[in-house]
GUKEPA-507793 format. One record per residue: residue in three letters; x, y, z of N, C-alpha, C in turn. Coordinates in steps of 0.001 Angstrom, whole numbers, plus 500000, padded with zeros to 6 digits. Each point is the difference from the previous one (the first is absolute). Layout:
BEGIN
AlaXYZXYZXYZ/...
//
This chain:
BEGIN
Unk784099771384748231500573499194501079500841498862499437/Unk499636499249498938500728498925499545501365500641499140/Unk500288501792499686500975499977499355501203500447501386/Unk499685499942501345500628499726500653500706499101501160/Unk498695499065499791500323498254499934500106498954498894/Unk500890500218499158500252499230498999499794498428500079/Unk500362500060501355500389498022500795498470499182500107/Unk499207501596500290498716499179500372499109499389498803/Unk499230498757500301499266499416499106498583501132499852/Unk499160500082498705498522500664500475499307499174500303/Unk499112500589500822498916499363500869499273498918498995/Unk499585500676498420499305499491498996500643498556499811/Unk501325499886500198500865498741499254500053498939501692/Unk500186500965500771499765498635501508498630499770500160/Unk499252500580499347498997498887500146499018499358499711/Unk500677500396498443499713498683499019501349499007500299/Unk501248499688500353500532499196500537499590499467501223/Unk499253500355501184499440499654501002498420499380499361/Unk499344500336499330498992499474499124500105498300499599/Unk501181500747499250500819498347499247500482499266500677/Unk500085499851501040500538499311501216499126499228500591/Unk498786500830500492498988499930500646499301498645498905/Unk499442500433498779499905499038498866500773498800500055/Unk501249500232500185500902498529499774499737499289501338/Unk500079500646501229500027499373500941498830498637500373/Unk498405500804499617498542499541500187500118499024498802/Unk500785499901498473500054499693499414500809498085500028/Unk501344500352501042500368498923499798499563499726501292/Unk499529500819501236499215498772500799498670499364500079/Unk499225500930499645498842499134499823500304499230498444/Unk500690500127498934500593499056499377500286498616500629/Unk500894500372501163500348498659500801499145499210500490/Unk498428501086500736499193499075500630499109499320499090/Unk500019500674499004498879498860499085500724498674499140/Unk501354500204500187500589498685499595499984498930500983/Unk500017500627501312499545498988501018498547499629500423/Unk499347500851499341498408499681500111500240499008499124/Unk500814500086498704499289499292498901500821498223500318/Unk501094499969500848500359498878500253499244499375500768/Unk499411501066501061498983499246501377498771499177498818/Unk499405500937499271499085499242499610500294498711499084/Unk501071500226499414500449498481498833500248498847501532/Unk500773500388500901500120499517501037498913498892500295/Unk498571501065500211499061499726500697499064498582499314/Unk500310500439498409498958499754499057500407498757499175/Unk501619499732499867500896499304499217501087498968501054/Unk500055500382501117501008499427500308499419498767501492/Unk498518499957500130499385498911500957500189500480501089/Unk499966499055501235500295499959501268501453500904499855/Unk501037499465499718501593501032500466499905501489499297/Unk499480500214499079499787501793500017499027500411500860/Unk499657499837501149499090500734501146500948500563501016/Unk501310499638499929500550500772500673500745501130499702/Unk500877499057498503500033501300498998499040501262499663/Unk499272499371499951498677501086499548499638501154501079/Unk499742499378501316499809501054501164501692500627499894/Unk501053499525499787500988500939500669500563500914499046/Unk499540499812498231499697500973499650499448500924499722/Unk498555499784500620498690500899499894500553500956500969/Unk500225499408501268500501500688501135501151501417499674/Unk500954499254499636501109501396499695499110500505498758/Unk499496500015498857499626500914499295499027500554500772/Unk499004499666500271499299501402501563500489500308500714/Unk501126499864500811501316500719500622500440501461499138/Unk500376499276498778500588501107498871498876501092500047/Unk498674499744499448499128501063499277500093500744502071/Unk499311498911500573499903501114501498501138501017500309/Unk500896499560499619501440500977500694500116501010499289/Unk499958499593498302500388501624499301499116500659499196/Unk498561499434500142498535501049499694499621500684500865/Unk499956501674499773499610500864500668498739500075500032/Unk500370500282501413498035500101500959499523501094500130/Unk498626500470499845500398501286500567499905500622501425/Unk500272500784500616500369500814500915498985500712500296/Unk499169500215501778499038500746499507500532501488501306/Unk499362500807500313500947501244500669499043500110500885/Unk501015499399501179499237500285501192500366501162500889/Unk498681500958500091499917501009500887500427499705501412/Unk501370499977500247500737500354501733500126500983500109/Unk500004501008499257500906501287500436498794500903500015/Unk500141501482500679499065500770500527499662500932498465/Unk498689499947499033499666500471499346499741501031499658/Unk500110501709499821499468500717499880499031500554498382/Unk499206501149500592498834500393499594500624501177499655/Unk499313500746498627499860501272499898499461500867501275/Unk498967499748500549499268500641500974501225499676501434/Unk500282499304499841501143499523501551501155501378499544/Unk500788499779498931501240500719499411499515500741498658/Unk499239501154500024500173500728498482500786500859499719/Unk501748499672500378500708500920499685500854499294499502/Unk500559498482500705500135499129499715499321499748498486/Unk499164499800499718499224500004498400499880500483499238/Unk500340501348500393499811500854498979501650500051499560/Unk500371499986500581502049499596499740499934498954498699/Unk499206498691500337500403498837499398499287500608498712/Unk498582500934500077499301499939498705500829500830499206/Unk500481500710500705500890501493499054501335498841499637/Unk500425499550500347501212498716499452499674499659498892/Unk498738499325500018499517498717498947499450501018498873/Unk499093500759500332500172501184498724501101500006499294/Unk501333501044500762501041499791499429500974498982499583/Unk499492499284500267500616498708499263499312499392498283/Unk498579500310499915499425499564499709499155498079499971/Unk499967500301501362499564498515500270498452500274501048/Unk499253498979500500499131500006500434500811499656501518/Unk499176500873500998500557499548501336499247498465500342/Unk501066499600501410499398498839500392499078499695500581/Unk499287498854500102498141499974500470500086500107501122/Unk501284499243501387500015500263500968501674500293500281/Unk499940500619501379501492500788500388500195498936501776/Unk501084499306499844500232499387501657500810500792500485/Unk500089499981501492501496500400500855500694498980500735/Unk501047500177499601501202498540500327500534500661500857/Unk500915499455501045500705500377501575501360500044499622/Unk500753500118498802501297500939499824499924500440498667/Unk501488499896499463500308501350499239499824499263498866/Unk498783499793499121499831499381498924499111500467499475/Unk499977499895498092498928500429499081500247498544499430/Unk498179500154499536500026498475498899498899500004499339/Unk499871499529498769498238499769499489499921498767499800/Unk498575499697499722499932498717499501498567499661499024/Unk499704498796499659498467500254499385499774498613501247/Unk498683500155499939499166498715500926498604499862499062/Unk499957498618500539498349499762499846500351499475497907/Unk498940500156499409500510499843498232501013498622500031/Unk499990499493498737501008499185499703500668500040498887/Unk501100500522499597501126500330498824499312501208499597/Unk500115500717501048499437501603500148498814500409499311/Unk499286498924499978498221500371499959499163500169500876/Unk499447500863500163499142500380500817500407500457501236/Unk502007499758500607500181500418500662500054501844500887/Unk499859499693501017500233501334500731501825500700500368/Unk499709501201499794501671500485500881499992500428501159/Unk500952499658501125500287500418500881501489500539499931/Unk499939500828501075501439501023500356500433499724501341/Unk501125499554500208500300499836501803500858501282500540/Unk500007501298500588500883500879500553500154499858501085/Unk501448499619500276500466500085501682499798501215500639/Unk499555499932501286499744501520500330501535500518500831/Unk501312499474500448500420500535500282501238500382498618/Unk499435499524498645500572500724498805499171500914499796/Unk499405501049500314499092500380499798500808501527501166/Unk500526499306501280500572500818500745501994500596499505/Unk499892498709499319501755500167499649500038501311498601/Unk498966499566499182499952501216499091499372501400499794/Unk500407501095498981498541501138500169499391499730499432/Unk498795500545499098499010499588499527500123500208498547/Unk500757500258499704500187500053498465501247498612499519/Unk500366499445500764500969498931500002499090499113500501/Unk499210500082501035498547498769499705499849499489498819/Unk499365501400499515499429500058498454500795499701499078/Unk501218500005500217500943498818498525499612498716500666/Unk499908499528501235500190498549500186498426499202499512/Unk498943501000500091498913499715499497500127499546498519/Unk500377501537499863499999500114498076500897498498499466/Unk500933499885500866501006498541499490499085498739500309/Unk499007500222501246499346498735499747499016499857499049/Unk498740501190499619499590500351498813500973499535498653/Unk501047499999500206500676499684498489500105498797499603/Unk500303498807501169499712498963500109498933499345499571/Unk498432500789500450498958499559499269499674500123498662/Unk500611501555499387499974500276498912500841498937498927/Unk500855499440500693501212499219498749499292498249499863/Unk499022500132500945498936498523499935500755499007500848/Unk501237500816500795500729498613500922499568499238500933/Unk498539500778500540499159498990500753499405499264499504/Unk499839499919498861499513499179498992500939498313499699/Unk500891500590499867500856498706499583501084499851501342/Unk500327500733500899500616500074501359499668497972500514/Unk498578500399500131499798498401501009500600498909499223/Unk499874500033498723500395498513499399501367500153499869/Unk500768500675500302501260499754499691500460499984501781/Unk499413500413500923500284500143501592499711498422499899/Unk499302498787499923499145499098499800500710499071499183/Unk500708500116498656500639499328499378501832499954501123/Unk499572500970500680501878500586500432499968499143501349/Unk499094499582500514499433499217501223500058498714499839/Unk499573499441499014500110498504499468501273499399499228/Unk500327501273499417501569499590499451500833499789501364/Unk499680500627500645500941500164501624499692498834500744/Unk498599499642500245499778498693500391500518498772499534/Unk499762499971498373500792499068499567501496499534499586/Unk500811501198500378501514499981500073500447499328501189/Unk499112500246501072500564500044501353499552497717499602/Unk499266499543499466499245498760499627501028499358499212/Unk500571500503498933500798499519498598500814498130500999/Unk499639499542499250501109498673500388499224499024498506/Unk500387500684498949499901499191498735500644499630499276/Unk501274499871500132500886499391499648500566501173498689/Unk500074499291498874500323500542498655499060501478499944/Unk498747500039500801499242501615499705500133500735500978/Unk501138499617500630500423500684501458500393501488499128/Unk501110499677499055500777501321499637499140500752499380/Unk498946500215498775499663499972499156498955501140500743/Unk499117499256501566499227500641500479500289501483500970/Unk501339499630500506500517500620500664500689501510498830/Unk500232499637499195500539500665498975498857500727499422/Unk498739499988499700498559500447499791499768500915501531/Unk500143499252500982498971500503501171500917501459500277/Unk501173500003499748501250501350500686499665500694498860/Unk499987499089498732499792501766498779498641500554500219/Unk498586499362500443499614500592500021499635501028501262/Unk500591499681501118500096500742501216500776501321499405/Unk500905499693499196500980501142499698499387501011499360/Unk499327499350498914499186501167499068498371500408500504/Unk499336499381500710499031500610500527500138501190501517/Unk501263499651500506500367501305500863500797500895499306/Unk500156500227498648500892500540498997498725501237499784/Unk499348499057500006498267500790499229499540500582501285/Unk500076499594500786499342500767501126500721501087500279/Unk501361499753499809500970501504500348499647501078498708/Unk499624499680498619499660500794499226498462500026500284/Unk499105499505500652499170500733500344499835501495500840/Unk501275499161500581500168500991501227500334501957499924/Unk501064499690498565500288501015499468498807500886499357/Unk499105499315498981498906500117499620498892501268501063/Unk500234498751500787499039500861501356500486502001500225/Unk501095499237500296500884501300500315500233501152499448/Unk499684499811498316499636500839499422498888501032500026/Unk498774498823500359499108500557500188499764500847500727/Unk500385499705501114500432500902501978500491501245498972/Unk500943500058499565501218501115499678498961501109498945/Unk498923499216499059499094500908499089499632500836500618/Unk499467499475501582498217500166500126500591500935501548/Unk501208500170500582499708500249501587501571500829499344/Unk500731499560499175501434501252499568501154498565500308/Unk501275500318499238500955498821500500500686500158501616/Unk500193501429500414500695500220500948498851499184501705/Unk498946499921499399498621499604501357500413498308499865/Unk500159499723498410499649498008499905501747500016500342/Unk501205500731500037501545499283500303499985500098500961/Unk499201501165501295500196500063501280499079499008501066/Unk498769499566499266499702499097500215500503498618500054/Unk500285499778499098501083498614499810500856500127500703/Unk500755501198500519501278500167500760499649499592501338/Unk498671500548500458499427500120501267499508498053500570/Unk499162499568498914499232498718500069501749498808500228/Unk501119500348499155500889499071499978500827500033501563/Unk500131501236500216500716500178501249499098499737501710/Unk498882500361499925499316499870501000499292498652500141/Unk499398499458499065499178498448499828500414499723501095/Unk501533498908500097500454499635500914499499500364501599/Unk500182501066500142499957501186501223498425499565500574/Unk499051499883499658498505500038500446500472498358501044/Unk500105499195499127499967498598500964501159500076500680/Unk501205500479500339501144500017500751499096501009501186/Unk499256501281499948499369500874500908498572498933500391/Unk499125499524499472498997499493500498500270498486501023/Unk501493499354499702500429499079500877500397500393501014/Unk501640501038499875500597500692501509499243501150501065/Unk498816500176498718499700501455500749498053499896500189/Unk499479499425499386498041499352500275499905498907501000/Unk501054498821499319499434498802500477500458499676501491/Unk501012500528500416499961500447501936498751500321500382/Unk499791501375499891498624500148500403498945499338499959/Unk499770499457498947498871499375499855499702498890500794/Unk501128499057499905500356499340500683500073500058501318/Unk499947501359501147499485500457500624498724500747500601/Unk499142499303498832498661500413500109499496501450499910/Unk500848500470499269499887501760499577499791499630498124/Unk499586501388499599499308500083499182500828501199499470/Unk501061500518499146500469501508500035499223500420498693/Unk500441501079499478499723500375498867501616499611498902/Unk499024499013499059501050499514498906500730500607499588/Unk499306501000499147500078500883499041500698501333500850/Unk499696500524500926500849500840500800501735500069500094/Unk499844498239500798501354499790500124500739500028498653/Unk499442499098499135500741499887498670500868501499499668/Unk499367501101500269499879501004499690501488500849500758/Unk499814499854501114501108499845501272501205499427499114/Unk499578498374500097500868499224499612501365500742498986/Unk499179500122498721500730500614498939500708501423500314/Unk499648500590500867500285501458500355501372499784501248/Unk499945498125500368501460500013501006501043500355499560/Unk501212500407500565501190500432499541500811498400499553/Unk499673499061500649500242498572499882499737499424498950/Unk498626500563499373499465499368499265500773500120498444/Unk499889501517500201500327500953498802501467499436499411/Unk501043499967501217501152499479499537499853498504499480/Unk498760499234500239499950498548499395499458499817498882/Unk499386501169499459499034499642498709501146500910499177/Unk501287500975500194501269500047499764500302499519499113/Unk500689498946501040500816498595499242499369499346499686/Unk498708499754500324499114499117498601499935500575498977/Unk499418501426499738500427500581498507501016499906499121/Unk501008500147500656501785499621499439499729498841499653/Unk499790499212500723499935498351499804499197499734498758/Unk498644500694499985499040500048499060500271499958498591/Unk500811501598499759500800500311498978500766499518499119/Unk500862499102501116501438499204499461499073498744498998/Unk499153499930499999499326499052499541499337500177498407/Unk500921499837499067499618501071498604499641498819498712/Unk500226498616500549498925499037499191499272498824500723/Unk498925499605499325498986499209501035500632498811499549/Unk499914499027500995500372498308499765498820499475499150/Unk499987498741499856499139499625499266498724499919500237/Unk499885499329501189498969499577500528499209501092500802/Unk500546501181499877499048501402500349499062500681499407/Unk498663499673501033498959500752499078499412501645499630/Unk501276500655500911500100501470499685501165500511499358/Unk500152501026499363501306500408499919500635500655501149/Unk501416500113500219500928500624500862499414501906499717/Unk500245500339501122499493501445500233500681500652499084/Unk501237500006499973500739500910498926499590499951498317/Unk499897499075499799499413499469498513498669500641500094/Unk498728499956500834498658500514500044500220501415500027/Unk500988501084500802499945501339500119500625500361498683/Unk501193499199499165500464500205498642498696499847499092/Unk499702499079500079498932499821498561498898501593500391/Unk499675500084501269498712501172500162500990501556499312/Unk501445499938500143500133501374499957500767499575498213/Unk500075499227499741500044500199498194498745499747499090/Unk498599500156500690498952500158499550499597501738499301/Unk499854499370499216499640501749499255499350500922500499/Unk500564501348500120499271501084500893498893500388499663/Unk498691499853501129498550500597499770499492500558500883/Unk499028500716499676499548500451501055498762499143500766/Unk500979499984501503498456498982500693498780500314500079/Unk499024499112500625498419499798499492499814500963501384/Unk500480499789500998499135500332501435501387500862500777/Unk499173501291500802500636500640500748500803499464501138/Unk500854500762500328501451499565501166499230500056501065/Unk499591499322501241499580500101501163501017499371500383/Unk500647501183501591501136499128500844499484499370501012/Unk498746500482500081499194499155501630500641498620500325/Unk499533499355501046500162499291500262499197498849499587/Unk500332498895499584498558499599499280498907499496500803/Unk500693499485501537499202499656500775498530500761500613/Unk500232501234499395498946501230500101499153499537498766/Unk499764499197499176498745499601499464499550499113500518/Unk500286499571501067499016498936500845499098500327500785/Unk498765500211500352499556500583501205499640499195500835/Unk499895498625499737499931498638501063501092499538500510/Unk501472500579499758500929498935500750500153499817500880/Unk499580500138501395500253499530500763499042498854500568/Unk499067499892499022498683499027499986500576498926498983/Unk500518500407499273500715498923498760501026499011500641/Unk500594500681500760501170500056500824499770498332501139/Unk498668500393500467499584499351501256499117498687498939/Unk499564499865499022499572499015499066501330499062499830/Unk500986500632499447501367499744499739500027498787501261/Unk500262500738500894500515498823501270499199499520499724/Unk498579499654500398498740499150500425500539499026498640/Unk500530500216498825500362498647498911501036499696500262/Unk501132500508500484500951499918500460500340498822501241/Unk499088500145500991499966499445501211499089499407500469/Unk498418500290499533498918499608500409498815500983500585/Unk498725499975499769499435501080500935500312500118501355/Unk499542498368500878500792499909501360500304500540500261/Unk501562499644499780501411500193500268499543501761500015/Unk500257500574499029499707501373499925499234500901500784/Unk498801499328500315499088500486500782500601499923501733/Unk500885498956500194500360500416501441501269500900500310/Unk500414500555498558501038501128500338499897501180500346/Unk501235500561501202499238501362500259501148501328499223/Unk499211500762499723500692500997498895501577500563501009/Unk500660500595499532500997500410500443500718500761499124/Unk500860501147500865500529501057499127501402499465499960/Unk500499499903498609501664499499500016500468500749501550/Unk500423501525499907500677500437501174499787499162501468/Unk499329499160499911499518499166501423500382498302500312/Unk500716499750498501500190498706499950501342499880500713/Unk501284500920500436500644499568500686499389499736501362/Unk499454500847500858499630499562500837498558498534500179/Unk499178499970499047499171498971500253500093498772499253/Unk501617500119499073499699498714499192501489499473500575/Unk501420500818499588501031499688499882500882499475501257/Unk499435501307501107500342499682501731499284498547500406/Unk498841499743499684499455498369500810500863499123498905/Unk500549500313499076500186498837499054501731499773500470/Unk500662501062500483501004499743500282499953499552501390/Unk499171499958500972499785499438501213499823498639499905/Unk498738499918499045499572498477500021502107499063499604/Unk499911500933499168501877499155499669500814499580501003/Unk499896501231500597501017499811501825499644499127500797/Unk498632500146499976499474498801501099499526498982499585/Unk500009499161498781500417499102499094501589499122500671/Unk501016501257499438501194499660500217500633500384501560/Unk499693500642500782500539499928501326500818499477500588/Unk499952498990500086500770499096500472501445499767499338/Unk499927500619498946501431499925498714500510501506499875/Unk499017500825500625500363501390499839500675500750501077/Unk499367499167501624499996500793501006501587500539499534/Unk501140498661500496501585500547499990500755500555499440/Unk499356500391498673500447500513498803500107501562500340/Unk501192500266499659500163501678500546500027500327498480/Unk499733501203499670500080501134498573501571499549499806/Unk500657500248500168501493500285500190500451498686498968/Unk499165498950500724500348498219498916499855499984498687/Unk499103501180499922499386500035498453500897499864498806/Unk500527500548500389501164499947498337500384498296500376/Unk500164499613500531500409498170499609498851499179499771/Unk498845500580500654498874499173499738499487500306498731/Unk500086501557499263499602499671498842500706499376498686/Unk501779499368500489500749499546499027499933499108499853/Unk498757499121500953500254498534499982498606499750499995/Unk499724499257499043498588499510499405499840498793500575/Unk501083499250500044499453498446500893499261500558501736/Unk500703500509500352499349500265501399499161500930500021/Unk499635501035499022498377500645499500498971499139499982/Unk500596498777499310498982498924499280499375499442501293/Unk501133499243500706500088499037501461498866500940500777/Unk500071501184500079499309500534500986499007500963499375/Unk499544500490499032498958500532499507498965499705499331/Unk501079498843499291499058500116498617499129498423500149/Unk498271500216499915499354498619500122499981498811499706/Unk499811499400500392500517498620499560499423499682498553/Unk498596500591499269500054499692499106500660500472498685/Unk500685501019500794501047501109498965501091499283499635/Unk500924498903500855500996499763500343500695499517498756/Unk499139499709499125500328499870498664500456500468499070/Unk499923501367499837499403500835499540501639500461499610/Unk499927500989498687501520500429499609500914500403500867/Unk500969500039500016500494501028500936499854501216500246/Unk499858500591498835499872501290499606498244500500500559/Unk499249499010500362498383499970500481500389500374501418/Unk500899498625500549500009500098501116500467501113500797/Unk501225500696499465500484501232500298499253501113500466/Unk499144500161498567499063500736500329499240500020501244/Unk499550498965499955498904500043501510501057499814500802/Unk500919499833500656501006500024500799500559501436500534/Unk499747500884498914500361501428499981498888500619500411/Unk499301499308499264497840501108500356500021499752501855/Unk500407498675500455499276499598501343501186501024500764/Unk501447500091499700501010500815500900499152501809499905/Unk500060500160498790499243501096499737498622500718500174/Unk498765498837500506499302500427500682499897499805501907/Unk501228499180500379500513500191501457500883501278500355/Unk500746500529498814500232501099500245499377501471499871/Unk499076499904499200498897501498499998499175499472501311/Unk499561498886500601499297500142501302500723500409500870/Unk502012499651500007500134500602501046500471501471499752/Unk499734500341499230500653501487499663498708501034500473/Unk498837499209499765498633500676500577499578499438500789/Unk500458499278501503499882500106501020500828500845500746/Unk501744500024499311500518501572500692499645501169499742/Unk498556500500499215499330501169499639500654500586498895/Unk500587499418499085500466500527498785498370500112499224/Unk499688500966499690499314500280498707499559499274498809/Unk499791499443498942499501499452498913499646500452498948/Unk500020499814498845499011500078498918500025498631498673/Unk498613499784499748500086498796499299499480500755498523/Unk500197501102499406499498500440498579500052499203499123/Unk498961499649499051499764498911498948501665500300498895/Unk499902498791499676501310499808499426501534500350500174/Unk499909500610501477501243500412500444500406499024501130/Unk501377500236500268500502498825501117499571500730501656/Unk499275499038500562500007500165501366501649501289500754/Unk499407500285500354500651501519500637499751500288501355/Unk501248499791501266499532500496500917501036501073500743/Unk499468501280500330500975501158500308499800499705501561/Unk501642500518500186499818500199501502499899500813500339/Unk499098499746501778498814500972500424500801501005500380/Unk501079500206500294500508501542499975500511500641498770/Unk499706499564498837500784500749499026499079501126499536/Unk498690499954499994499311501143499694499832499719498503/Unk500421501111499088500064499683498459501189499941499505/Unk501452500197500928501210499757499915499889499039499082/Unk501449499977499167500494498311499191500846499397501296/Unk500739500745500540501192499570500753499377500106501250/Unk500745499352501093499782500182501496501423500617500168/Unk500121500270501409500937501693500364501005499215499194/Unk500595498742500703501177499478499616500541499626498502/Unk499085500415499126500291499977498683499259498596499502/Unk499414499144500513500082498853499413498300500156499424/Unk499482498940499126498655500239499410498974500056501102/Unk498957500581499268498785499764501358498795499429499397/Unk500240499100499115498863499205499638501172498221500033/Unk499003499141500147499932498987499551499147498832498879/Unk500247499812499191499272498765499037500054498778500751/Unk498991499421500842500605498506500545500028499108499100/Unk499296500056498853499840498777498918501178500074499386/Unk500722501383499236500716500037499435501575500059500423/Unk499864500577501201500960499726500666501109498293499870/Unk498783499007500586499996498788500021500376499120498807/Unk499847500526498649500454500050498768501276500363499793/Unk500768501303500298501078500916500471500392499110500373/Unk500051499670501072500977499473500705500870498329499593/Unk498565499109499183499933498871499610501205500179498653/Unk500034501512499345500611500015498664501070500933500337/Unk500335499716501388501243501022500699500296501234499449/Unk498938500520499633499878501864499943500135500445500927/Unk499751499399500976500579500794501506500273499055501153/Unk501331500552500269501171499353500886499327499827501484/Unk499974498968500849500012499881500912499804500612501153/Unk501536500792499793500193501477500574498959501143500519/Unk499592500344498471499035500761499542498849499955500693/Unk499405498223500071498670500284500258500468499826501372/Unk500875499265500875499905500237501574499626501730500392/Unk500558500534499025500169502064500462498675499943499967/Unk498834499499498752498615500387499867499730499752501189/Unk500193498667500346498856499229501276500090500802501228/Unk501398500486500275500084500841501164499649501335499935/Unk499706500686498734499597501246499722498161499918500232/Unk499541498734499459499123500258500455499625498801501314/Unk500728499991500793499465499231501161499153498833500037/Unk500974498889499153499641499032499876500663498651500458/Unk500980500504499767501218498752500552499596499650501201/Unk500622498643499876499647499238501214498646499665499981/Unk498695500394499393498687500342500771499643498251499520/Unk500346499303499171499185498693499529499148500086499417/Unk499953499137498883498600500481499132498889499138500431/Unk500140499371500674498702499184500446500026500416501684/Unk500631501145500627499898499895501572499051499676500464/Unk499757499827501189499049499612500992499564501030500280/Unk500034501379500173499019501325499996499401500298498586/Unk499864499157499238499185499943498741498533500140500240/Unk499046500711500364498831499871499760499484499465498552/Unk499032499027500186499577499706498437498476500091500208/Unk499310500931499278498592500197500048499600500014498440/Unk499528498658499485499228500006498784499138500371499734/
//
């Protein structure tokens, strides 16, 4: 690997330079505080009544010093939902067949975290004596990969333990915390530069080391599970990450928020499988790609550099067989894991008064009252408003703002305000598009869709023109003049809307 990264430092040389750092740093500050201990006390002892103030105000900052940049230790608190061999032994027997092939000892305990993340750590022990290991697996990474691309992300966290980085990980996370604290502090005149010049090299070279850990790891994945399972993995974890919290905000937290309960892990599932979606994790890949060296201050490497180093690793034969399953098929509790998840997530409470619900049901029991409650909110700003206005109302953000957007928004970017300016036109227009009996569908990660009720499965109605509408996106369209004026008056009258008002007075509103 290093005769095809020439540029890169070895791991061996960052960190004994991160070592030597670490040394100089503890060196010249607690250096510093015992020169101020040693003045407090000449202070105290030599100088009468007027060194008592001297004396306290240098005792003071040298216990300032030792408190801020002596590491404490950390102890690991159990939040997250724990499993058991006896809960998951398929799940275990995965991790034991890993750690075999790795040659490492598996971890003492295994958590489940609520997205797309792997991590280890040690707890309990101090400067890794006597400590324990834990493993954290997100369970909906668990759904994004098969099970043999699990098993590199294991084997890569296994490698981690094997290279002793949990070992020396905290004091340099810990030293990287206090250097940060005390940069953001610096007002010392002449040791302003000096410190600042220390605190960036060593930010630079201890995320230098972490990115050659990183590689390290990756190797390991590539031994133990094949390179083509640990590059498609990495391909998969870089492009989707993002995707879990963009789907658990636009597409969970409605519901929930509606006192429904869906299945997480379902939708996620949906989610990734939208045609919407697919084209967005796209251009994040491209985007991904274009990205072929890490900045400084990055504690991973760029994807392209991680899938290069795995495929100029020397050809072997891997430790463990190809399974394409799904990996989420070694769980046999998830949907119990699932419901733990929220309860840390949200609270038992909270959780306990939700009622389950099947995605296919959330247009009608989450999305229809939520666009009502909007209308009859705004009414009074909506009644006169015909469809037809739309294209001027969505070009103009001051009078979105004036009339939609809350007063505590009013602040808020423009580019904020817009938004909700567009969401409130856009959910007055799917209510009135489904009070003239147009049809619906709200599918996870796709745009609201409503066909009109005579088109059948037609695209077109007789007259040639479309027979679906996007009201959200539409409202967007129109704001970024993708479509003329013209255009949408033909929609509104195609589907019998014009004129109707989006707030009329034959509005029934039943929450």
């Amino acid at each position: 690997m290093s005769d095809t990264t020439p540029e890169r430092m070895s791991g061996s040389r960052h960190t004994f330079a991160v070592l030597a750092m670490i040394l100089c740093f503890y060196g010249v500050t607690l250096g510093a505080a015992a020169v101020l201990a040693l003045v407090a006390f000449l202070a105290f002892t030599r100088a009468g009544i007027l060194g008592i103030p001297i004396g306290i105000g240098c005792a003071g900052v040298a216990g300032c010093i030792v408190w801020t940049v002596f590491p404490r230790s950390t102890r690991f608190t159990e939040t997250l939902p724990r499993v058991t061999p006896t809960q998951e032994p398929q799940l275990f027997k995965a991790i034991s067949e890993v750690a075999h092939a790795v040659g490492e000892r598996p971890p003492d305990a295994v958590y489940i975290a609520p997205d797309i993340n792997a991590a280890v750590r040690e707890y309990s022990g101090w400067l890794g004596l006597g400590s324990r290991r834990a493993m954290l697996l997100g369970l909906p990474l668990a759904q994004l990969l098969t099970v043999t691309e699990f098993k590199s992300v294991i084997a890569h966290e296994l490698g981690h333990f094997q290279a002793g980085d949990t070992k020396f990980s905290p004091w340099i996370y810990r030293l990287r915390a206090s250097i940060s604290q005390s940069l953001k502090r610096v007002e010392w005149g002449l040791l302003e530069i000096p410190t600042l010049w220390f605190g960036k090299l060593f930010l630079r070279t201890s995320m230098s080391l972490s990115r050659e850990k990183e590689f390290e790891a990756d190797a390991v994945a590539a031994r133990v599970a094949g390179p083509t399972a640990a590059a498609n993995a990495l391909r998969k974890l870089d492009v989707v990450s993002p995707a879990f919290s963009a789907y658990f905000e636009a597409e969970a937290v409605p519901l929930l928020e509606a006192s429904y309960r869906p299945s997480i892990t379902l939708g996620f599932a949906r989610f990734l499988k939208a045609r919407r979606t697919r084209t967005e994790l796209t251009k994040a890949h491209a985007a991904s790609i274009e990205k072929r060296k890490a900045e400084q201050y990055d504690s991973h490497p760029p994807l392209v550099e991680r899938v290069a180093a795995i495929e100029a690793l020397p050809k072997a034969k891997q430790k463990i067989a190809d399974d394409t399953r799904p990996a989420i098929t070694l769980f046999q509790t998830a949907e119990s894991l699932e419901f733990e998840l929220l309860v840390e997530l949200a609270g038992a409470q909270a959780v306990a008064e939700l009622d389950p619900i099947d995605w296919n049901a959330a247009g009608e029991k989450v999305y229809l009252p939520m666009w009502a409650r909007t209308i009859k909110r705004l009414k009074s700003k909506l009644r006169a408003l015909d469809p037809s206005d739309l294209p001027g109302r969505a070009l103009d953000v001051e009078a979105m703002t004036r009339s939609f957007v809350r007063v505590e928004r009013q602040d808020a970017p423009p580019e904020v305000r817009r938004a909700i300016g567009l969401w409130v036109l856009g959910a007055a227009l799917a209510h009135l598009l489904h009070r003239k009996g147009h049809r619906f569908d709200c599918a996870v990660g796709e745009e609201v869709v409503f066909r009109h009720r005579d088109a059948g499965a037609s695209a077109t109605l007789p007259d040639g023109s479309p027979s679906t509408i996007e009201p959200f996106k539409v409202l967007w369209d129109l704001s970024e003049r993708k479509m003329t004026p013209t255009e949408w008056a033909a929609r509104c009258e195609a589907f019998g809307i014009a004129g109707a008002g989006l707030g009329g007075e034959d509005l029934e509103l039943k929450v």
